[in-house]
C-alpha positions, 0 to 999 in steps of 0.5 A: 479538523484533521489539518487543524490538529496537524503539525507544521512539518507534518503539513509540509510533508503531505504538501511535498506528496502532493507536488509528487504526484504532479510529475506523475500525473504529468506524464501520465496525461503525456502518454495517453496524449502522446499514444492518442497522437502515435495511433492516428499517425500509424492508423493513417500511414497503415491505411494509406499501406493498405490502399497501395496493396489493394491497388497492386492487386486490383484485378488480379483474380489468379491469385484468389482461384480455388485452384491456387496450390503451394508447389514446394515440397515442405514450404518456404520459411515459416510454412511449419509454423512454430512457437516458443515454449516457455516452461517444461513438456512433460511426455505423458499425454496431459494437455495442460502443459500445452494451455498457453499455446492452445490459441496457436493450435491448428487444425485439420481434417477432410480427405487426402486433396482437401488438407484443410478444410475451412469450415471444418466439421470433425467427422470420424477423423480430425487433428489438431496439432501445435508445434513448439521448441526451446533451445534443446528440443522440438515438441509436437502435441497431436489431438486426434479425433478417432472413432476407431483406435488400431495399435500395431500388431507385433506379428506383423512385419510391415509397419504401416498397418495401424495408426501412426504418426510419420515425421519426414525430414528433409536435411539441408542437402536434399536427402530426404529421412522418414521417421515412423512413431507407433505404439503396441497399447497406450504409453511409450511409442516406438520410433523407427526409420523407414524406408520410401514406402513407410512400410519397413525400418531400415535398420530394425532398431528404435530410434531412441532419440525422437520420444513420443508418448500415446495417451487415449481419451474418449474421442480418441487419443493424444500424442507428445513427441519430443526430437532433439534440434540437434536431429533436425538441424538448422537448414532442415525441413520437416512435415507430420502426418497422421495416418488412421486405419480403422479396420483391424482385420484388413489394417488398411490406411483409410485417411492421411492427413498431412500438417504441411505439403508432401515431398517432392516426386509426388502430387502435391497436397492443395492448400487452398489458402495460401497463393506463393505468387502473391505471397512473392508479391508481398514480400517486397511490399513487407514493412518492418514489425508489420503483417499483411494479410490477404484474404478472399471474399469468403475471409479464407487467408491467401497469404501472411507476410511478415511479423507483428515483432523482430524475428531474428531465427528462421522458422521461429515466429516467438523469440525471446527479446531482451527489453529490460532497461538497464537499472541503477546502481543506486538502491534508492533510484531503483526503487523509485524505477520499480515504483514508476514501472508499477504506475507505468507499465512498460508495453509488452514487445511479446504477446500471442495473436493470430498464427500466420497458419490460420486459415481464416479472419472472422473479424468485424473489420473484414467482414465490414470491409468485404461487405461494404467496400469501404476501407477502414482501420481501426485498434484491437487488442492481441489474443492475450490482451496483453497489445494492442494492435491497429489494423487497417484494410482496404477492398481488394476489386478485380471487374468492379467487385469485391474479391478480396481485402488487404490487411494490414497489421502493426503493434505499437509496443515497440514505439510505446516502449521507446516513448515509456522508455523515455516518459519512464525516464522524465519522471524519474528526473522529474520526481528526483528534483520535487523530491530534493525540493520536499527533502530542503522543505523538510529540513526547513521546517524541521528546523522551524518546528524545532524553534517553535517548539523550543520556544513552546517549552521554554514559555511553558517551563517560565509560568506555573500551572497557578501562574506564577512566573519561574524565569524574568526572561528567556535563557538562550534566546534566538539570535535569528533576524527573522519573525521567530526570533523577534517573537523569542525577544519579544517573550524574553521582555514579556517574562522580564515585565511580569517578573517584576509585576509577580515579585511586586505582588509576591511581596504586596502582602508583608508591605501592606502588613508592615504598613497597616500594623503601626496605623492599626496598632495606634488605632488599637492602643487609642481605643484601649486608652479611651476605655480607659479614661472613659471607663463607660466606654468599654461596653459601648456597642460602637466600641466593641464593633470598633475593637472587632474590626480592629481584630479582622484587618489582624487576622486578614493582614495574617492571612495574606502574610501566611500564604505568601511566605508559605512557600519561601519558608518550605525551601528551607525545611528539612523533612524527617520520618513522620508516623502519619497515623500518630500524628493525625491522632495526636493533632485531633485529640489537642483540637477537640479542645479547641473546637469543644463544639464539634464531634470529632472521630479518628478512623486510623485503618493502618496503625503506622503510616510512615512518611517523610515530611514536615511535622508543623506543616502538616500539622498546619495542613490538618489544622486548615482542613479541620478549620474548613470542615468546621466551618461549614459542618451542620451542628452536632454532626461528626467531623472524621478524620481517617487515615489509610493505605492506598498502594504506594501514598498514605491518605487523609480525608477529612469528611464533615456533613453539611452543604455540598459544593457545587460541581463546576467549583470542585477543580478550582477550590484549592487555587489562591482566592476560591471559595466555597459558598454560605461562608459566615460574614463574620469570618476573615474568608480569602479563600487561601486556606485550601491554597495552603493545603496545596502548598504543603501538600505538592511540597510532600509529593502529593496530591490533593482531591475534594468530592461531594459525599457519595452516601451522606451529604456533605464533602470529603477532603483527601490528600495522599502522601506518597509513602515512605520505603521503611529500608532505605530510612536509617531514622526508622530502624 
């Protein structure tokens, strides 16, 4: 129903749309099949990496000892692993800033040889740390679960007898600066620069540099710091430690627990899952935008190398990376860029996954892999769901067991970005073209509705709603060679013929008048002439019956001529100020003569009613309604003719009792050659009286109306006169 009821060009537009959403289809059918492609290819090349991998260490049982330490003093590049924060670290001891980092935290706990235990079981001591920067300062949030909280005692010179975080600094040339944070009670911290044995300030004065803020909770207390880069320095290395004493009588230390292993000159702090000798080897195996995993058989990390992203500044593993295409000048085209990035998302080259720190892999495919030996890849998706990420692992055998497995992982973001880039790309040159086809198909039918509906006015202003023709042809046709234009001319000579046939009928009736008058008058003198000569003729009954068809084909042969020259003779009248009341009374009083049968009541609700018209016209309009109420009017009932004002028109209703009409007649009565029914046979009845009604009325500017009778039976006739505005008529005043 709706595309039957549609325009042309309207059709035309949602079928431009249609054929718009075939390139974007297209090329989204393109990327899936596309990306289904990339994945196998990568999920095979990567296994195959992870086979090489496994068979370099096969029987290489060294690297998955217990015993296996980490002997440098704070660890190669990437030992302290960070993260770049995005928006501003308050320092008041609130988490929440940290919310988006929580999946990268690390924790520790366990005695001074045991730095990270992997079951982890929190006891009465434990700490959970993430690091962070930006491009002005370094950010440390540790979580601290202690039973028992000491604060420094101000009377006490030596500094190590509470609890306390040490930071150690080892700049670029090997000296080594130890930085102690402490704090009386919870709020602002202390921060001093100590000496070797973490025991007295070298110079007294609070470093006012390194801030940190204490804050307590219910299982112990949190601790922000913040340490301007400029303090560290590019080539410098850095460790945290946090040291508990629960006793505040003795203030002895009970535990450290050390986020990275300690200086050199001491005995180096075990770190079970990591193993430099195969991190060495792995290093020469690294691929670009990859990470190689290799865990033991309890899924305990040995070693991580590489990253899933470019990573241009040592020691940081989250760098920003400018991906955004360079956009159009073009304001359209740029819409239509954002429009295709919303349907295409570009792949994130950004996203949060497992933190080369972690101690330990818990998923399905390695613990499918250790279990059943067999290799396998597979696709996962990042820790925030923002990549996806094919891993693909092999078992690693030393003596025909299963010691360990190889992982290794690579995102597809930045393949998927260059094909989106390139797919991105296509659709818009794809789009631009069906778009420049939809904008030639609505120019083209534009033009078509417009000839059409030009033409569709045109035919529609040539015929009256009577069907009269008004043009004998088409003013301006089409010059156009086409099928419209053939249709126009076809028109223009279809209005010419039936011009020519409306003017023949138009004037049928005064021909037929001026032939049938001489016969009818020499049949009416002949008559006469034999009533004459045979005087016993004039009452013969075949003489009387002959005389009064004689006077019916003359009111018949009236009638046709009245109607016809009706509106030709309302061309040439000139309307005046008329008081519509004092006419209605005037013409009613003359007719009761006329009609000395019928009753006759004037109901005239306003005394003056002016209007501006044609007083014989009228007249004659009322002597046609009153001729219809009494011709079908019961005897000796009223006929009321009344007058009022209805808002800006003067009404006449003329309103007899008698038979009323039927329903599906009363929108066509006043046409030309319409009756009502139970007419007298005896009567002339072409049915043109009610059409002159019309006539005379649409000729004052108004309309016209019949209805059955609401609360008698009978019909009521109304035509309203559009009232005359009393100061614009110089007659009136």
């Amino acid at each position: 129903m709706f595309w039957k009821n549609t325009s042309i060009r309207l059709k035309l537009i949602v079928i431009g749309i249609i054929l718009m959403a075939i390139p974007i289809a297209m090329s989204n059918f393109y990327i899936k099949e596309m990306d289904r492609f990339l994945w196998r290819g990568q999920k095979e090349a990567l296994l195959t990496t992870a086979k090489g991998i496994a068979t370099i260490l096969n029987n290489q049982s060294k690297f998955f000892s217990q015993n296996t330490a980490v002997p440098e003093v704070l660890g190669k590049q990437g030992a302290l692993y960070t993260q770049r924060i995005e928006g501003p670290i308050q320092l008041n001891g609130d988490t929440e800033d940290w919310e988006s980092m929580q999946i990268l935290s690390n924790y520790f706990t366990g005695e001074d040889t045991q730095l990270c235990d992997l079951d982890y079981d929190p006891s009465s001591f434990s700490v959970r740390n993430i690091i962070g920067y930006n491009d002005t300062y370094l950010y440390g949030l540790f979580e601290v679960n202690d039973s028992e909280r000491v604060f420094r005692d101000p009377t006490r010179v030596i500094l190590n007898s509470s609890d306390q975080i040490r930071i150690l600094l080892e700049r670029g040339n090997g000296n080594l600066e130890r930085y102690l944070l402490l704090s009386n009670e919870p709020g602002r911290m202390s921060a001093f620069l100590m000496d070797e044995q973490w025991e007295l300030p070298l110079t007294g004065e609070n470093v006012a540099e390194v801030q940190s803020e204490l804050a307590e909770t219910d299982w112990g207390y949190v601790i922000e710091l913040r340490i301007p880069r400029s303090i560290i320095g590019y080539r410098s290395k850095i460790g945290f430690s946090v040291v508990d004493v629960d006793n505040p009588e003795s203030r002895e230390i009970r535990q450290i627990i050390t986020t990275s292993p300690r200086e050199s000159g001491e005995e180096p702090t075990q770190v079970i899952v990591r193993s430099p000798g195969l991190t060495k080897i792995l290093e020469g195996l690294g691929l670009l935008r990859s990470r190689i995993w290799v865990l033991d058989r309890q899924r305990q990390v040995r070693s991580v190398v590489g990253n899933l992203w470019n990573s241009t500044e040592p020691g940081f593993s989250d760098i920003e990376t400018n991906t955004e295409p360079v956009q159009a000048q073009f304001i359209p085209i740029r819409m239509l860029l954002d429009f295709v990035d919303r349907l295409f998302p570009e792949p994130p080259l950004q996203f949060k996954d497992y933190s080369p720190s972690s101690t330990n892999r818990p998923d399905q495919i390695v613990v499918s892999i250790i279990e059943t030996g067999n290799p396998r890849a597979d696709i996962r998706m990042s820790l925030d769901n923002k990549a996806e990420i094919i891993v693909a692992g092999h078992p690693i055998f030393a003596d025909g067991e299963i010691i360990g497995a190889v992982l290794v992982e690579q995102s597809n973001s930045e393949a998927s970005s260059l094909h989106y880039q390139f797919v991105r790309s296509l659709s818009v040159v794809t789009v631009l073209v069906f778009f420049s086809v939809l904008v030639v198909l609505v120019i083209f039918a534009w033009r078509l509705t417009m000839r059409i509906r030009k033409l569709h006015n045109i035919t529609e202003q040539a015929i009256t709603p009577e069907g009269r023709v008004r043009m004998k042809h088409i003013p301006k046709q089409d010059p156009s060679n086409d099928e419209l234009g053939a249709l126009n001319r076809s028109f223009s000579g279809m209005l010419s013929r039936l011009s020519g046939y409306m003017r023949y009928l138009e004037e049928l009736p005064d021909t037929l008048a001026h032939e049938m008058n001489n016969p009818l008058g020499v049949v009416s003198s002949s008559l006469e002439m034999l009533a004459g000569d045979i005087p016993q003729t004039k009452d013969n009954h075949h003489m009387q019956r002959a005389t009064y068809g004689i006077h019916r084909l003359k009111s018949l042969l009236s009638s046709l001529t009245e109607a016809a020259s009706l509106e030709e003779a309302l061309q040439d009248e000139e309307k005046e100020p008329i008081n519509l009341s004092q006419l209605i009374s005037d013409f009613v009083a003359g007719n009761q003569y006329v009609y000395s049968n019928h009753e006759f009541r004037v109901d005239n609700r306003n005394a003056d009613l002016f209007i501006e018209g044609s007083p014989e016209y009228l007249a004659q309009m009322l002597d046609k309604l009153i001729d219809n109420a009494t011709e079908y009017s019961i005897p000796d009932t009223p006929i009321i003719v009344r007058s009022r004002k209805n808002g800006h028109y003067a009404e006449i209703s003329v309103l007899n009792e008698g038979p009323e009409l039927p329903e599906d007649i009363l929108d066509r009565l006043f046409d030309p050659m319409v009756s009502g029914s139970n007419h007298d046979a005896r009567k002339p009845h072409l049915g043109l009286g009610l059409y002159v009604v019309k006539v005379i009325s649409e000729y004052h500017g108004g309309n016209h109306r019949a209805n059955n009778r609401m609360n008698k039976r009978g019909v009521e006739f109304t035509v309203s006169i559009p009232l005359l505005d009393l100061g614009t008529s110089p007659a009136i005043h």
